[in-house]
Every structure is written in structure tokens, then in C-alpha cells.
C-alpha positions as CSV (number, residue, x, y, z in Angstrom):
1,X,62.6,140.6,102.9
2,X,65.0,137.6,102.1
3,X,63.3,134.4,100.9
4,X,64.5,131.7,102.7
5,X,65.0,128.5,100.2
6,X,65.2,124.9,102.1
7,X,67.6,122.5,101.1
8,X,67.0,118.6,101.9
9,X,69.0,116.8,103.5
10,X,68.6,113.6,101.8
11,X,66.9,112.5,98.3
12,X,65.6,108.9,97.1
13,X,65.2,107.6,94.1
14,X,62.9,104.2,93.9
15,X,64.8,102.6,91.1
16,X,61.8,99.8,92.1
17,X,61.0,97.9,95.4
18,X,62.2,100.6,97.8
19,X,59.0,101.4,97.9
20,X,56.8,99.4,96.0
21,X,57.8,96.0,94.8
22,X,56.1,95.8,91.4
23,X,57.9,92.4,90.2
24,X,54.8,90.6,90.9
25,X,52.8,93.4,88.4
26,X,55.6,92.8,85.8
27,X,55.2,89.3,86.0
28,X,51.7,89.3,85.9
29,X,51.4,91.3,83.0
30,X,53.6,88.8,81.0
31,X,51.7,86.0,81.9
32,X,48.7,87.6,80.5
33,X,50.3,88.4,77.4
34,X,51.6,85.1,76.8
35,X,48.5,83.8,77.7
36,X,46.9,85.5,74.6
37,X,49.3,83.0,72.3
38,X,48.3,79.8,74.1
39,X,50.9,79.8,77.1
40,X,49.5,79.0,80.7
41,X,52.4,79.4,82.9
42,X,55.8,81.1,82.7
43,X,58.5,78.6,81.7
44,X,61.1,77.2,84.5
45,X,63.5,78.9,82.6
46,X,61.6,82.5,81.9
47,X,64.0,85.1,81.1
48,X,64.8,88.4,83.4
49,X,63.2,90.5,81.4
50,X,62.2,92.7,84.3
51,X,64.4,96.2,84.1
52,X,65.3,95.5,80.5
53,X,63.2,97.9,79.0
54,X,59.6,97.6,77.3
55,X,61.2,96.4,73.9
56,X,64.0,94.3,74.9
57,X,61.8,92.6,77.1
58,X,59.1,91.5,74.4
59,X,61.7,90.5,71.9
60,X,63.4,88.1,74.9
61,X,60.1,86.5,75.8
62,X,59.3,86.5,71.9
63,X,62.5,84.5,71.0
64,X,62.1,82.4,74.3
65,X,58.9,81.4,73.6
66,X,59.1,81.2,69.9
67,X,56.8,84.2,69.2
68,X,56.9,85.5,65.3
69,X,54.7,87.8,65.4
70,X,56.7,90.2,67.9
71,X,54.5,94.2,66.7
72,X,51.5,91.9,68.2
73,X,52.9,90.9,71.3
């Protein structure tokens, strides 16, 4: 008996909002964060942090906002 194996004919890869948008989860989360050392809003000028990586991203919005105490945050 031969075993038949299927081969696809296409792949995706959601490299994020192909199928789910989660910008406004990103953002969200950073706004809480910075909430925790006194900021209420994003700044007109907030960096892209989104894509950057989990690391790079804190120590952007760290230096941005003038955050020492970046292990914290």
C-alpha cells in the first residue's frame, strides 16, 4: 500500500496584521507600562518600537521617556 503525502500549494506566514492586527495590543501594553512611572499618554513623538524586539523596544521607550531604571520597566 503506497502512502500518499499531500503537498500544499501555498504557505503564509503572518509576520503580523495579515491576520490579526495586534498594533493596537502593542500599544496598549506600553501605555500601561509607562503608566506605572507617571506617564498618561504616549508622546507625539513615541518611538516605533513595534517589531523591534522585546528588549530594544524597552530600552527606546526607556531613553525616550527618560526611564533609569530600565530591569523595572
Amino acid at each position: 500500500m503506497s502512502r500518499r503525502t499531500h503537498q500544499p500549494a501555498a504557505m503564509l506566514f503572518d509576520l503580523d496584521g495579515t491576520l490579526i492586527d495586534t498594533l493596537p495590543l502593542h500599544l496598549s501594553a506600553e501605555r500601561r507600562a509607562l503608566a506605572d512611572y507617571g506617564f498618561a499618554s504616549l508622546s507625539a513623538d513615541h518611538p516605533q518600537t513595534f517589531g523591534a524586539g522585546i528588549l530594544p523596544g524597552m530600552a527606546m521607550l526607556a531613553e525616550h521617556y527618560g526611564i533609569e531604571d530600565l530591569p523595572a520597566f
